[in-house]
N, CA and C of each residue as an Amber inpcrd file, in Angstrom:
protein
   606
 -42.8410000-147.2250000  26.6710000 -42.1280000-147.3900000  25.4040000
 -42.4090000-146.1920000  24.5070000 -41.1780000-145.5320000  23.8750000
 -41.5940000-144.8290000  22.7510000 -42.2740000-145.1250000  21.7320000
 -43.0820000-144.1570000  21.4170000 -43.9270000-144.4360000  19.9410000
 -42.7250000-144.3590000  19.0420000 -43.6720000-144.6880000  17.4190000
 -42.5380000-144.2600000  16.4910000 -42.7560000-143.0230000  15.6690000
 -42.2360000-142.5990000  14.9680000 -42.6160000-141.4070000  13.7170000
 -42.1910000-141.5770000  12.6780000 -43.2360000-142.1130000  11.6480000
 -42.9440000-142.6920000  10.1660000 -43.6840000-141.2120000   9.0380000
 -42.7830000-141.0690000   8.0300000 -42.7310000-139.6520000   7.6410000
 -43.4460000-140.5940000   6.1890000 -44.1560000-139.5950000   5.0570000
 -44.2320000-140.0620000   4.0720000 -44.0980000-138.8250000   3.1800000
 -42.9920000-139.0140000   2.1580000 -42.3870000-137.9820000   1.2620000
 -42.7510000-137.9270000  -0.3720000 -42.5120000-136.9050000  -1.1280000
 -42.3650000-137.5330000  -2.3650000 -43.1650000-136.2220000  -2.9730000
 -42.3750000-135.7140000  -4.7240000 -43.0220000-134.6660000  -5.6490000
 -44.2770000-134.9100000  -5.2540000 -45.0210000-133.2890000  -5.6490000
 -46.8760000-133.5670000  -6.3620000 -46.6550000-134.3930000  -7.2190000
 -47.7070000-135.3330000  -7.1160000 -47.8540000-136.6140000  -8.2440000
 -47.5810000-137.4760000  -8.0960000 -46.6800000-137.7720000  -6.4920000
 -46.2400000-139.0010000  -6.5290000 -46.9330000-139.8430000  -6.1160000
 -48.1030000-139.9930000  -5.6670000 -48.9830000-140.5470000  -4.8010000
 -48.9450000-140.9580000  -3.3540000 -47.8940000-140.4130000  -2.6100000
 -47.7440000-140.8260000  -1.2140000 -48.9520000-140.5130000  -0.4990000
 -49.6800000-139.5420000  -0.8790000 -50.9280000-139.4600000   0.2430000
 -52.0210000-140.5060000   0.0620000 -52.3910000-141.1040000  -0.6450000
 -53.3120000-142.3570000  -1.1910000 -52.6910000-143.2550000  -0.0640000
 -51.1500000-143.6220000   0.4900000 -51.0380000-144.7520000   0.8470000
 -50.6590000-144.4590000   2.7350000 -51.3600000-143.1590000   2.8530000
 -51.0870000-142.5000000   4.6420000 -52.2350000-143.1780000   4.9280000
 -53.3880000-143.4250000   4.9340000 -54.5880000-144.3590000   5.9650000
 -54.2270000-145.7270000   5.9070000 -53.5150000-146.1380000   4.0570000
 -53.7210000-147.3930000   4.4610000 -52.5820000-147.8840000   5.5110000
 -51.6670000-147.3150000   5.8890000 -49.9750000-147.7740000   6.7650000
 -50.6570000-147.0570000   7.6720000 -51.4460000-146.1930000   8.5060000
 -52.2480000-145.8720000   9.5490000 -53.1120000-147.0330000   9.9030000
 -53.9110000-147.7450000   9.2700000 -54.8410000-148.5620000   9.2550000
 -54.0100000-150.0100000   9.6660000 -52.8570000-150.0930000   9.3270000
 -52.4330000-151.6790000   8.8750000 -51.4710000-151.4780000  10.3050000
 -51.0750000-150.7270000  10.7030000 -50.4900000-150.5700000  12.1270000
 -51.2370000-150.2400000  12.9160000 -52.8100000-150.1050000  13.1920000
 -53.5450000-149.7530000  14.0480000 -53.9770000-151.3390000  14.1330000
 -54.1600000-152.0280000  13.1160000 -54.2170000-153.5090000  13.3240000
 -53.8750000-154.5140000  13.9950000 -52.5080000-153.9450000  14.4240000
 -51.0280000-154.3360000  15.4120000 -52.0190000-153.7290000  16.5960000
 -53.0720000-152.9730000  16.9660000 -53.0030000-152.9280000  18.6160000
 -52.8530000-151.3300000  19.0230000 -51.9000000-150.6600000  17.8020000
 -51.1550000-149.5310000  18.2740000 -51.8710000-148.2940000  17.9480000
 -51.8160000-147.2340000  18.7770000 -52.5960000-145.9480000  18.7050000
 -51.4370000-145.2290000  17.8020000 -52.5450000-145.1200000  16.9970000
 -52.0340000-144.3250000  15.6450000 -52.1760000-142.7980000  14.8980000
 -51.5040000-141.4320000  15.1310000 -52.0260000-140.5580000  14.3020000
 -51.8400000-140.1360000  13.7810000 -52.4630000-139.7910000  12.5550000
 -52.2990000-139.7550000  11.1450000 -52.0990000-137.4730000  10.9990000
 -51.0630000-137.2150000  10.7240000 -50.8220000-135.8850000  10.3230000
 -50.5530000-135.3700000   9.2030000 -50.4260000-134.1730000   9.3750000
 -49.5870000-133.7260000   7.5640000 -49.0070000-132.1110000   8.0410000
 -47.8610000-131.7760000   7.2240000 -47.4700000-130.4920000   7.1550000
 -47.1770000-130.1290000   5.4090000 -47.0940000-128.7200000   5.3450000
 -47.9560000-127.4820000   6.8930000 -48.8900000-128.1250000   7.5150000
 -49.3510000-127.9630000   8.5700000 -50.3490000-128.0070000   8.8520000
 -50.1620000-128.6690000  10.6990000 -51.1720000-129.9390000  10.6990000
 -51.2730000-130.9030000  11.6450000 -52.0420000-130.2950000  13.2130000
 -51.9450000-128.8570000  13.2530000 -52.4790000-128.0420000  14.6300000
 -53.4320000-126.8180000  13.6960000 -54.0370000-126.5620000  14.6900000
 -55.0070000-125.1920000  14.5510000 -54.1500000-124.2550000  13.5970000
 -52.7640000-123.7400000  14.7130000 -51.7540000-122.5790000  13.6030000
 -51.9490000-123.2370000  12.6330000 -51.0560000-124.2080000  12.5280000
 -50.7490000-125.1480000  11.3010000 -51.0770000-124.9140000  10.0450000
 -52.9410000-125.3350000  10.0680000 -53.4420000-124.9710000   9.4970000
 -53.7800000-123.6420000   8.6510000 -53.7710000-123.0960000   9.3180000
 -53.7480000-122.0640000   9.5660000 -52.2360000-121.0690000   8.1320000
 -51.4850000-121.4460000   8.9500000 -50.0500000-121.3310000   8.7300000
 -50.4250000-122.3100000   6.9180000 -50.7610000-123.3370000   6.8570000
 -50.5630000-124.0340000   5.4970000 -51.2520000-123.0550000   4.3380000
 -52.7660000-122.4430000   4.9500000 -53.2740000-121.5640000   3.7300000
 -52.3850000-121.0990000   3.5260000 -51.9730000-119.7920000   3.8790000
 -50.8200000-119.0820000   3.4360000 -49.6780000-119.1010000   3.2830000
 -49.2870000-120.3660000   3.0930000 -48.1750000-121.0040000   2.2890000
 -48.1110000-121.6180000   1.0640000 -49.6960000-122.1760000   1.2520000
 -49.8400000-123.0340000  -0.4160000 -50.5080000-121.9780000  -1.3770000
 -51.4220000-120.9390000  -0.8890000 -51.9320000-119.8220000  -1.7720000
 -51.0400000-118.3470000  -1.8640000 -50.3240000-118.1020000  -0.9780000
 -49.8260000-116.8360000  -0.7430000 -48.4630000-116.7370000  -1.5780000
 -47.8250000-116.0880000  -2.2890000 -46.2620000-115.6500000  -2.5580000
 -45.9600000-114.6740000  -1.9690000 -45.0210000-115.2290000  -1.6330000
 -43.5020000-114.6450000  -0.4410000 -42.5180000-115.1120000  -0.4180000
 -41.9250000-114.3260000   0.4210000 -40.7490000-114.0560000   0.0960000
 -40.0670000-115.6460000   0.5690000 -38.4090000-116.2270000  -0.2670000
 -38.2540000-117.3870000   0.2370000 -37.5290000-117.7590000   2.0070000
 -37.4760000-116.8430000   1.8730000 -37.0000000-116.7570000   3.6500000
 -38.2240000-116.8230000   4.7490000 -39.1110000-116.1560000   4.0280000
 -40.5960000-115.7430000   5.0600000 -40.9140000-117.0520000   4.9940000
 -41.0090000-117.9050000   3.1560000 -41.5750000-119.2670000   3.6950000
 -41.0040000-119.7580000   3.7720000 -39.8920000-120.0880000   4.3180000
 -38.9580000-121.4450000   5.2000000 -39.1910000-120.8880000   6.6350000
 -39.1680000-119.9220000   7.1880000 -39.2560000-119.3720000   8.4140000
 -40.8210000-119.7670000   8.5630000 -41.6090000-119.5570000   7.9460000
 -43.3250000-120.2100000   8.6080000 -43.5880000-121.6050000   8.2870000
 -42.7350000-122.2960000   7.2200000 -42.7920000-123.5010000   7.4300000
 -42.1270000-124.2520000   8.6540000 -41.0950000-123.5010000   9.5620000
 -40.4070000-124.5510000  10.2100000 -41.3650000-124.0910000  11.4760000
 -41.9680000-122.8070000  11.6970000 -42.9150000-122.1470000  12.7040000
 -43.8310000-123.3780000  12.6750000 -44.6920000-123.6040000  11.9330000
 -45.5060000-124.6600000  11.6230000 -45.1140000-125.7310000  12.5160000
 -44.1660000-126.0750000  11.9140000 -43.5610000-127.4290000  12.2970000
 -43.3200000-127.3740000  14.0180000 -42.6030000-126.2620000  14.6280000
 -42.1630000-126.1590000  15.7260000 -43.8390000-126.1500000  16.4770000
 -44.9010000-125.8570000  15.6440000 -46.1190000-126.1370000  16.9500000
 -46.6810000-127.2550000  16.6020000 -46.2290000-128.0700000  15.5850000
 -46.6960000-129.2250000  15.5060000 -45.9850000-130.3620000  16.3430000
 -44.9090000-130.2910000  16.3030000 -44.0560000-130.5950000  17.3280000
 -44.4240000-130.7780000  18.6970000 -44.8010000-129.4650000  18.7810000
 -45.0640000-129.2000000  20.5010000 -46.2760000-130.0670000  21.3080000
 -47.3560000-129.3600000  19.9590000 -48.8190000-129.7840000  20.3620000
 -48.9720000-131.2710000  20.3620000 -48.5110000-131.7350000  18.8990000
 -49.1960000-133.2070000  18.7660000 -48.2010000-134.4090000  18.6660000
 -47.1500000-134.0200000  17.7890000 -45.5550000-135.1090000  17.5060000
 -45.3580000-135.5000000  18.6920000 -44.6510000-134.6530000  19.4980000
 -43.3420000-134.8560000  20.5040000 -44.9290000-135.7770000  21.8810000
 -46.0540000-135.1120000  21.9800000 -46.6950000-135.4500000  23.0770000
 -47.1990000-137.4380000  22.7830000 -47.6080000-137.5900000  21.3890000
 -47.7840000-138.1950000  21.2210000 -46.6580000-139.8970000  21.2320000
 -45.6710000-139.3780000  20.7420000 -44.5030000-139.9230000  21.0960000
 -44.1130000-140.8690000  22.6520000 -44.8190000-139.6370000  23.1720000
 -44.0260000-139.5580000  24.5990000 -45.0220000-140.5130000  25.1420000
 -45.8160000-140.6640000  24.2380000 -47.1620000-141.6580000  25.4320000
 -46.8230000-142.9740000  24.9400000 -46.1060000-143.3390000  23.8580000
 -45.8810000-144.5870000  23.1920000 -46.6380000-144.7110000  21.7100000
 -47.4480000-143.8770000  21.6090000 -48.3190000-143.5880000  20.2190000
 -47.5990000-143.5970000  19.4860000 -47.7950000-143.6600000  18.0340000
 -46.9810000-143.5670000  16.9910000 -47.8340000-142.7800000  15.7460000
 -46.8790000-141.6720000  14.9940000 -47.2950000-140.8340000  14.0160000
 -46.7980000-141.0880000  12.7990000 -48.0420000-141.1500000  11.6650000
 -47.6400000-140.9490000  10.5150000 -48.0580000-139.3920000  10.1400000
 -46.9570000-139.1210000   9.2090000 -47.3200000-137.8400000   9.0190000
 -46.7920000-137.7380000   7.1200000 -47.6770000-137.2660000   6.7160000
 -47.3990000-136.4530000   5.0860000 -46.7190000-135.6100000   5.1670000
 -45.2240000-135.1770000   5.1820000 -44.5910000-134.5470000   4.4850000
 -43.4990000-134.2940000   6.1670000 -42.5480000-134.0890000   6.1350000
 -42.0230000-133.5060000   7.1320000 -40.5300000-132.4990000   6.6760000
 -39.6190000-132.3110000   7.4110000 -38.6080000-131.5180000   7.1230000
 -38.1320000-132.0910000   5.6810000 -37.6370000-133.2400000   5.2040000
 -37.4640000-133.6330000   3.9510000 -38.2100000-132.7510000   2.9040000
 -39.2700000-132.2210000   3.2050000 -39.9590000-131.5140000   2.4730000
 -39.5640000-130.2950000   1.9950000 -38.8230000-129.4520000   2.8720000
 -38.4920000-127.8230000   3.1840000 -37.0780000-128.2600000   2.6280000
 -36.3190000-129.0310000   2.9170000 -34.9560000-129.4350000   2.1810000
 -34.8430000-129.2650000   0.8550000 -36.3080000-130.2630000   0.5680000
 -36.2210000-130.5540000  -1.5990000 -37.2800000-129.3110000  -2.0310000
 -38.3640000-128.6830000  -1.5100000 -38.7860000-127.5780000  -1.8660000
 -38.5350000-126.3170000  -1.8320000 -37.8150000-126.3770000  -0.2560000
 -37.2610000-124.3380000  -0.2700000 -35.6230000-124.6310000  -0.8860000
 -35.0390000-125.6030000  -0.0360000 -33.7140000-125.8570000  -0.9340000
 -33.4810000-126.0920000  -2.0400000 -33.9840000-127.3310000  -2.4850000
 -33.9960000-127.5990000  -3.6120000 -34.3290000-126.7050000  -4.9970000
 -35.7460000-126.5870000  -4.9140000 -36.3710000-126.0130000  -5.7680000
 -36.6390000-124.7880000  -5.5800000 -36.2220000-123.9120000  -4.4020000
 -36.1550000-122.6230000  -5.0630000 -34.5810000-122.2360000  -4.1410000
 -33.6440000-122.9950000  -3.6920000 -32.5540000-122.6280000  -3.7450000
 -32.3040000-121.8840000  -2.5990000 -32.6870000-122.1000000  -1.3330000
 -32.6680000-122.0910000  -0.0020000 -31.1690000-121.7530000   0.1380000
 -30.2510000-121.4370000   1.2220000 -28.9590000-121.8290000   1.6110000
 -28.8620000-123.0790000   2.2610000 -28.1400000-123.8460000   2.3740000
 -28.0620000-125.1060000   3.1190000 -28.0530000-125.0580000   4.3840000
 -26.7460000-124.3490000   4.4950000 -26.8730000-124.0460000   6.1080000
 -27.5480000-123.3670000   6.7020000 -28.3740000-122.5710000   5.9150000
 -29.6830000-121.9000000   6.5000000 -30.8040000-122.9110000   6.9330000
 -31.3800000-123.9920000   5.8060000 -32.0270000-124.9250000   6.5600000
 -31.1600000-126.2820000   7.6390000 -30.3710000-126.2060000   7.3930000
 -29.8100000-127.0940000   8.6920000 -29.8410000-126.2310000  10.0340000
 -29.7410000-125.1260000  10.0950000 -29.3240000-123.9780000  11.2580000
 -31.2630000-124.5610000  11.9350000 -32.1460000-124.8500000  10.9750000
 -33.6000000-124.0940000  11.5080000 -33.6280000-125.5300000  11.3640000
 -33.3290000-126.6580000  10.8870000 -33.7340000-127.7440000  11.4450000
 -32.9990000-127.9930000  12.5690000 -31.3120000-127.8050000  12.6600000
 -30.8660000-127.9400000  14.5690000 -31.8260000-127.3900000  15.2590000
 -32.6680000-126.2120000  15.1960000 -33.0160000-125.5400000  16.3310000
 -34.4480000-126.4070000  16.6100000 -35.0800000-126.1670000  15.6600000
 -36.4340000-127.2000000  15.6760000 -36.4860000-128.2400000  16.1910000
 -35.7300000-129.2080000  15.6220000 -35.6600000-130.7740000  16.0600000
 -34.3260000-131.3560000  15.9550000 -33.6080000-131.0710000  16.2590000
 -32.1230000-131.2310000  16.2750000 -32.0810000-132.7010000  17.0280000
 -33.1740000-132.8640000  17.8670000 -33.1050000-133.8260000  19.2960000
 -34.3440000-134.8960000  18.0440000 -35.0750000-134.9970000  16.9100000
 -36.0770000-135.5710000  16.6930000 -35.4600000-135.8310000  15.1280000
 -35.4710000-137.1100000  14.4040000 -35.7270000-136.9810000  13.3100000
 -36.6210000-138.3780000  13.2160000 -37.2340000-138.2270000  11.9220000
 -38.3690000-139.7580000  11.7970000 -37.7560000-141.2070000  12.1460000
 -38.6770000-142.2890000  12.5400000 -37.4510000-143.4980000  12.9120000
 -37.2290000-144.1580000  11.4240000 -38.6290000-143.6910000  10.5490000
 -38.6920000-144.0110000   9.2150000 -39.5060000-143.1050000   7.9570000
 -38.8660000-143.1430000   6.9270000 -38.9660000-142.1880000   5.8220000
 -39.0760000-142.6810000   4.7420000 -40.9060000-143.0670000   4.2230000
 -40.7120000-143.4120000   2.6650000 -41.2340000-142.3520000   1.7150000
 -39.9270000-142.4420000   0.4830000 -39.7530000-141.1410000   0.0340000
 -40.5790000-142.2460000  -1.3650000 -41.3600000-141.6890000  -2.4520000
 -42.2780000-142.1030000  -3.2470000 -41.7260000-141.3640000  -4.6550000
 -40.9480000-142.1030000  -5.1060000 -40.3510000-141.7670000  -6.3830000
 -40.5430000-141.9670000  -7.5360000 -40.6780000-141.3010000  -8.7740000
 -41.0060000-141.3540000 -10.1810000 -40.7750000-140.2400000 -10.3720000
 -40.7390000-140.9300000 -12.2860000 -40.4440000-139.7150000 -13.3790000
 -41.1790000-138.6040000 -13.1340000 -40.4960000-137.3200000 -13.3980000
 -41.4910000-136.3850000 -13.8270000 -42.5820000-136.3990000 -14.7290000
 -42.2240000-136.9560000 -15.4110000 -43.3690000-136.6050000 -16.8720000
 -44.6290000-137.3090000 -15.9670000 -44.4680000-138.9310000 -15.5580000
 -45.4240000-138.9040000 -14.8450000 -46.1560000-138.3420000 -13.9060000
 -45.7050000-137.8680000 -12.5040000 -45.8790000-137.2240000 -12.0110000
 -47.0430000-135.9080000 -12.7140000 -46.4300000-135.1920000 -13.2740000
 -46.9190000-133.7910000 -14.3200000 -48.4960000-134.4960000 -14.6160000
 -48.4900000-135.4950000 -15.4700000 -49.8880000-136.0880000 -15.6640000
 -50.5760000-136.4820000 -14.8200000 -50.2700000-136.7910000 -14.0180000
 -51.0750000-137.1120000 -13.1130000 -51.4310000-135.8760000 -12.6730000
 -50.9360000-134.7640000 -12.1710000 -51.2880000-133.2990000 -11.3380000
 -52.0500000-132.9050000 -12.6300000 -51.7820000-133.1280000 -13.9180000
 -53.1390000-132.3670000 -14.7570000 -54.0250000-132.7540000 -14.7090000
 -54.0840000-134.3370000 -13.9410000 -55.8430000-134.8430000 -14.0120000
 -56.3050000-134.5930000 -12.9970000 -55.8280000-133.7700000 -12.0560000
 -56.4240000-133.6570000 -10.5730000 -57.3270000-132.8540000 -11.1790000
 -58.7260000-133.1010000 -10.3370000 -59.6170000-132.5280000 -10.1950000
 -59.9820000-131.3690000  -9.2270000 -59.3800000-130.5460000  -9.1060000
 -59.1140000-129.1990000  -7.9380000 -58.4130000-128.0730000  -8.5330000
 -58.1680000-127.2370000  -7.6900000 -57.8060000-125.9840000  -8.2770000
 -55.8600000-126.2570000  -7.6110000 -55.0300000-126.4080000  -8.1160000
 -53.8090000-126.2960000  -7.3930000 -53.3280000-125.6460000  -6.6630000
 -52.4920000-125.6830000  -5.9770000 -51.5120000-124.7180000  -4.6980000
 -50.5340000-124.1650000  -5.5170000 -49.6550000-123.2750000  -5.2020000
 -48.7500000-122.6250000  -6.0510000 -47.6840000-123.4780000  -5.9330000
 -47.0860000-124.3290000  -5.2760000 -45.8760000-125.2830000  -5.4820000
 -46.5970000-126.6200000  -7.0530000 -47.6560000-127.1370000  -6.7520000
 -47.7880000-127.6300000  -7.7300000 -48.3010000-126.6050000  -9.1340000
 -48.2440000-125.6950000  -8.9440000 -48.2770000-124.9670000 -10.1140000
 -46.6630000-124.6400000 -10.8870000 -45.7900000-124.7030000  -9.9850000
 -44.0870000-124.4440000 -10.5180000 -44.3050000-125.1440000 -11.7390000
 -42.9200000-124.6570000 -12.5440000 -42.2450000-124.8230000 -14.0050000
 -42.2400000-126.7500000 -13.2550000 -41.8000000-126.9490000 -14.2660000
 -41.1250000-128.1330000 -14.5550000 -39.2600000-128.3970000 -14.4420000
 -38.4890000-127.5640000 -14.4970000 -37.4590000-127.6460000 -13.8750000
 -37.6250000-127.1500000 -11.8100000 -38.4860000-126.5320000 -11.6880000
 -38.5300000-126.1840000 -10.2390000 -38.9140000-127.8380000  -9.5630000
 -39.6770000-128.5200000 -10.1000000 -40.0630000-129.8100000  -9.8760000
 -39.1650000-130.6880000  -9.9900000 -38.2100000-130.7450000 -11.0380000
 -36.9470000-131.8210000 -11.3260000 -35.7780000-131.7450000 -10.3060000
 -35.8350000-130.1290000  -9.4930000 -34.5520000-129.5290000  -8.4890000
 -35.1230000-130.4670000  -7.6710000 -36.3060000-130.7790000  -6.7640000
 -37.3580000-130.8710000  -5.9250000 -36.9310000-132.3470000  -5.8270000
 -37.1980000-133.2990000  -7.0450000 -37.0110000-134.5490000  -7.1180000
 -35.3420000-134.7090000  -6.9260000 -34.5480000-134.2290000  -7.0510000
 -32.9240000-134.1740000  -7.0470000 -32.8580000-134.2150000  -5.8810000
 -33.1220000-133.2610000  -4.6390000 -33.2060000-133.2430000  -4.0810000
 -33.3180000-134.2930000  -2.9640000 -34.5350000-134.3600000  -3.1620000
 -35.2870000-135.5250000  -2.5440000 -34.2530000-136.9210000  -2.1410000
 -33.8140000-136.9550000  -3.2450000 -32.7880000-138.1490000  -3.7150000
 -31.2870000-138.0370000  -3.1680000 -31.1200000-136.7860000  -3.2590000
 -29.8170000-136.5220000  -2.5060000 -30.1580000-136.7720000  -0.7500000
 -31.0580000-135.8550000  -0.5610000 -31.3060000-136.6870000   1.0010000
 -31.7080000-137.9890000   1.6630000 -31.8210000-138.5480000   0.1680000
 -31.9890000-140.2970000   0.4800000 -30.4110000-140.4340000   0.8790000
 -29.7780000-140.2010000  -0.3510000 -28.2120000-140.7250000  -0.2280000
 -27.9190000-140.7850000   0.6020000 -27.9370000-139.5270000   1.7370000
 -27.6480000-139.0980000   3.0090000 -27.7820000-139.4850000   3.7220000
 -29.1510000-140.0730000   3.7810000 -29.5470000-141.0010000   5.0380000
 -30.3560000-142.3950000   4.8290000 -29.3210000-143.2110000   3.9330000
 -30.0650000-144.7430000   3.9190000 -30.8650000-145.4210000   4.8220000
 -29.9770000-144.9460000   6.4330000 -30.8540000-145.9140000   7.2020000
 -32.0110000-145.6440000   7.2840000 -31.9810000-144.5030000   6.7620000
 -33.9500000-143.3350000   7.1220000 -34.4990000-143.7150000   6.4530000
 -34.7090000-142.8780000   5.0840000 -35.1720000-143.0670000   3.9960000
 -35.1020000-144.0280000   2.8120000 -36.5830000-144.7690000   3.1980000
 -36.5970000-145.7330000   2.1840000 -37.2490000-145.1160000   0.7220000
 -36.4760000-145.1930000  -0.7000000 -37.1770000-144.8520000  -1.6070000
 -38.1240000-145.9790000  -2.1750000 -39.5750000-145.3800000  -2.3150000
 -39.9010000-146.5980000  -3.2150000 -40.2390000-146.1450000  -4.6070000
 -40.5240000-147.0970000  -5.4420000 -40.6590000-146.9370000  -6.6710000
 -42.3840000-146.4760000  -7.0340000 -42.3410000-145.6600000  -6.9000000
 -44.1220000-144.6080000  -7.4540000 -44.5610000-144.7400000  -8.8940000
 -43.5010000-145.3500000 -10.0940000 -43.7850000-145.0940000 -10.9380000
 -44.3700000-146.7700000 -11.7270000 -44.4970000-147.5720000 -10.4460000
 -45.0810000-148.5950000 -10.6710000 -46.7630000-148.6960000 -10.5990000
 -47.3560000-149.7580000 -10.9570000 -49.0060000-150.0660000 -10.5860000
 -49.2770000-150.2190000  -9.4770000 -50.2020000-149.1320000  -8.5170000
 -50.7490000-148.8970000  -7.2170000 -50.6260000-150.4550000  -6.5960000
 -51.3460000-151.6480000  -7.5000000 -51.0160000-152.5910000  -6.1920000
 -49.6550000-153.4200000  -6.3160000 -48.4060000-152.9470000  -7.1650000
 -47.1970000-153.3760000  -6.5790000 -46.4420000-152.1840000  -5.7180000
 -46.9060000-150.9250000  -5.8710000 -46.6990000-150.3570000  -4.3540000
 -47.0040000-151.0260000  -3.4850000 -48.0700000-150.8960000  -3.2400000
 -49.0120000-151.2770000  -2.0690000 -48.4010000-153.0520000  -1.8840000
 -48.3550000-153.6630000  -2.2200000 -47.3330000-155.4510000  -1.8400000
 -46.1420000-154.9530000  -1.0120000 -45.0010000-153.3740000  -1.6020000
 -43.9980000-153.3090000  -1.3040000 -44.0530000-152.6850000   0.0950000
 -45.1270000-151.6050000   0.2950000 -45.5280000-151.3670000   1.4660000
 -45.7840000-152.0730000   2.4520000 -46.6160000-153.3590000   1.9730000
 -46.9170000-154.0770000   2.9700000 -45.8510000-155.1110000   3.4750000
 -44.5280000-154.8580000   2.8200000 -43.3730000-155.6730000   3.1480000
 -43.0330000-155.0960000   3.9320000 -42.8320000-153.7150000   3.9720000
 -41.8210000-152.8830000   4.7320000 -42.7770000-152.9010000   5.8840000
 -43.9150000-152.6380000   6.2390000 -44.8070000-152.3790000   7.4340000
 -44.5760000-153.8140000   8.0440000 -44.5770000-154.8510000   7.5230000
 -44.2130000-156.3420000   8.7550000 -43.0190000-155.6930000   9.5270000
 -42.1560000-155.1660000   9.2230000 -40.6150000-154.8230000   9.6000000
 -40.6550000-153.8720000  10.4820000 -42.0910000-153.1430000  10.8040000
 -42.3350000-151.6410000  12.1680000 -42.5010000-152.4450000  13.2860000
């Protein structure tokens, strides 16, 4: 049996990464071998590949071209193998990401990222996508109370962030059956109830 691949999306600030162990954890409960990823990143390159994407400025072509590089060895190494055994992946952030950040927010061509997502994964998209939605303003406060030094995407203006969230939303439109939005701008444990609705349903 195929595994599945459940994506988790959403602005800095939205809190989607707080809720990747616990939907790792609550489907490992079920029995099922579970692994937990993120991009950039998820492999050695990856990694690799993520420093110098979240610290480095370049050019916007160089980073859509090393973000989808990324992706294509994450793919190789850990997604597609894992899949294939019946495992199932959650992963922080996936192509939805490069859509509402290089497209979106700094204005990508379209058919430039569709051209590099056909080639990438043309044959792969997630079986499920929760995209983690709220206001900006919230969002913004919350990234000022982080305790760390930021990456240069969460350092953008505040309209580069609002394209980002537009975005985001437009590729919901696109693909209802995929992407579920949830509401981020609620109290952590009526996320977390709504999560745990949607996870009976994997």
């Amino acid at each position: 049996m195929k595994g599945k691949f459940i994506t988790l999306e959403g602005i800095d600030g939205a809190g989607k990464s707080s809720h990747v162990e616990w939907l790792a954890g609550h489907l490992r409960d079920r029995g099922l071998t579970v692994h937990v990823t993120r991009e950039p990143g998820g492999t050695d390159l990856g990694e690799r590949l993520r420093e110098l994407l979240l610290n480095q400025a370049m050019d916007l072509e160089t980073e859509t071209l090393l973000m989808f590089a990324a992706r294509r060895e994450h793919l190789a190494v850990l997604i597609e193998p894992a899949l294939a055994r019946g495992d199932w992946v959650v992963c922080d952030r996936f192509s939805d990401a490069t859509y509402a950040y290089q497209g979106g927010g700094r204005g990508l061509e379209r058919n430039k990222f569709l051209q590099l997502e056909q080639w990438v994964h043309g044959h792969l998209q997630p079986d499920l996508t929760l995209l983690f939605d709220l206001p900006l303003d919230v969002a913004r406060e919350r990234i000022a109370k982080a305790e760390r030094v930021l990456d240069r995407f969460e350092q953008e203006r505040v309209d580069f962030h609002e394209r980002v969230r537009q975005a985001y939303l437009e590729r919901a439109h696109a693909a209802p059956g995929r992407i579920r939005v949830i509401d981020a701008g609620k109290p952590f444990d009526n996320v977390r109830v709504e999560l745990e609705k949607i996870a009976i349903l994997l």
